[in-house]
C-alpha positions as CSV (number, residue, x, y, z in Angstrom):
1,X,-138.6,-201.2,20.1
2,X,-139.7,-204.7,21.4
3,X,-143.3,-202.7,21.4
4,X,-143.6,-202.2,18.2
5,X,-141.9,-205.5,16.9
6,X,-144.4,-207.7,18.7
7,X,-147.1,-205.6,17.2
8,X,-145.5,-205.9,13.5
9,X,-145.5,-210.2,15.1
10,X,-149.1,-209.8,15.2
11,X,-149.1,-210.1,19.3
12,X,-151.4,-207.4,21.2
13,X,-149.2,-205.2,23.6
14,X,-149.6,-202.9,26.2
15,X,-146.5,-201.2,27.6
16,X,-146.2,-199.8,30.5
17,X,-143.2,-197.2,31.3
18,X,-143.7,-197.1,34.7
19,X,-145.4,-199.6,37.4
20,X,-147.5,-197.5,39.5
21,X,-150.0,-198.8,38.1
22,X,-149.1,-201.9,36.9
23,X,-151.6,-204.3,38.9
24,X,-154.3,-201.7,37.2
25,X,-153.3,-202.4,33.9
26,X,-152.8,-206.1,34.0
27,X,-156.3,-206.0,35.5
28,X,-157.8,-204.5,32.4
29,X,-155.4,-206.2,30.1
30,X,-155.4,-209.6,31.0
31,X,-151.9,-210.4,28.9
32,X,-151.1,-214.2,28.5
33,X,-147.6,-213.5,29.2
34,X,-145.6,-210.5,30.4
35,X,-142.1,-209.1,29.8
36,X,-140.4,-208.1,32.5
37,X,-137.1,-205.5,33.2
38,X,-135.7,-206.0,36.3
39,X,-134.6,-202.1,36.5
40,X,-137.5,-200.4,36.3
41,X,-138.6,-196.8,37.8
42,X,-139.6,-196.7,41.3
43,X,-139.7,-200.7,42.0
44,X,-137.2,-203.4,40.8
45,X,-138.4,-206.2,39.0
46,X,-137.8,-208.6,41.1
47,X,-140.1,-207.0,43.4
48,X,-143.0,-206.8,41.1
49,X,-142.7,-210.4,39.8
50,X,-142.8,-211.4,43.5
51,X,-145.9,-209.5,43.6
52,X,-147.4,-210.9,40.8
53,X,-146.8,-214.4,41.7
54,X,-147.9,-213.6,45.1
55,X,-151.5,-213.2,43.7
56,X,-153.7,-216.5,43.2
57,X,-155.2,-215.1,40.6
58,X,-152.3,-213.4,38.1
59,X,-149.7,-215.9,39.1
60,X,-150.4,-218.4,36.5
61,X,-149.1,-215.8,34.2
62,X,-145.8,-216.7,32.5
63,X,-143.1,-213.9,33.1
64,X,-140.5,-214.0,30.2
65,X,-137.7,-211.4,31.8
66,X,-135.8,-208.9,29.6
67,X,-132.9,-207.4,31.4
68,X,-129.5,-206.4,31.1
69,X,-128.2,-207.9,34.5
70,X,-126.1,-210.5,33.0
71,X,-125.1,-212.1,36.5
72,X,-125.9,-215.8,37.2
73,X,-127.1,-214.8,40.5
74,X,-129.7,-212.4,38.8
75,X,-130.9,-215.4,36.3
76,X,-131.4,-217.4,39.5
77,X,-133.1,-215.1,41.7
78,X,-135.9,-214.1,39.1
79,X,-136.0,-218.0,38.5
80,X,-136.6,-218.5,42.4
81,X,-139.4,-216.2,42.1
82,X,-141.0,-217.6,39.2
83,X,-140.0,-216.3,35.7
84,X,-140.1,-218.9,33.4
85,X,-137.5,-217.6,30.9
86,X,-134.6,-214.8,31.1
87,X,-132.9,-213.0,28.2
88,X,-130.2,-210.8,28.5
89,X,-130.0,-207.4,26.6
90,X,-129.5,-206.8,23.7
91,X,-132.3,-210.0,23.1
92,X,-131.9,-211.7,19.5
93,X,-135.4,-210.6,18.8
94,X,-136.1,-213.6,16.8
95,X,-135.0,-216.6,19.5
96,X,-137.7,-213.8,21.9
97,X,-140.2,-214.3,19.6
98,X,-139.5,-218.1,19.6
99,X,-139.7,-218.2,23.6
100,X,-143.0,-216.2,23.2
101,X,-144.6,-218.8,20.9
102,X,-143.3,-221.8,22.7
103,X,-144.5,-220.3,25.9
104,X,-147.9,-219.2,24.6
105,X,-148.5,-222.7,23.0
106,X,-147.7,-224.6,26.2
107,X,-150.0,-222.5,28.0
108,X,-152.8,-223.0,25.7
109,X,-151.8,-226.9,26.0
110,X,-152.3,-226.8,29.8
């Protein structure tokens, strides 16, 4: 779903169901910003986005996170690690699109 509305947006997207080969694809991609699950098949996101920010070169990627672990704890610990904004499912699709924008226009002001 948030696939095809951020295509209708106008935004390019590449989604991946699994993350085997998610350092592959972000290689050949190069997205200015990636949304995140934390429950993912075979790896937890928090796992990943301590991967990614782990690399010098992909961690200046902003990492919106999209997940339905509501906890405070949860919010924190993908904070800690370097997400930049956290929604909790079901997202109001328009205040993700607004987060989007904002965070793509500060990046582009940087």
């Amino acid at each position: 779903m948030l696939e095809d509305y951020l295509g209708f947006c106008g935004y390019q997207v590449l989604s991946l169901p699994t993350a085997d080969k998610f350092f592959e694809e972000i290689a050949r991609f190069q997205p200015d910003l990636i949304l995140l699950d934390l429950k993912l098949p075979g790896i937890d996101g928090y796992t990943l986005l301590e991967q990614l920010k782990a690399k010098p070169n992909l961690q200046h990627i902003p990492v919106i996170i999209v997940s339905a672990f509501a906890f405070r704890m949860d919010r924190q610990r993908a904070f800690n690690l370097g997400a930049c904004r956290y929604f909790i499912k079901p997202v109001d699709l328009t205040e993700l699109k607004t987060a989007i924008y904002d965070q793509l226009s500060h990046e582009l002001k940087d």
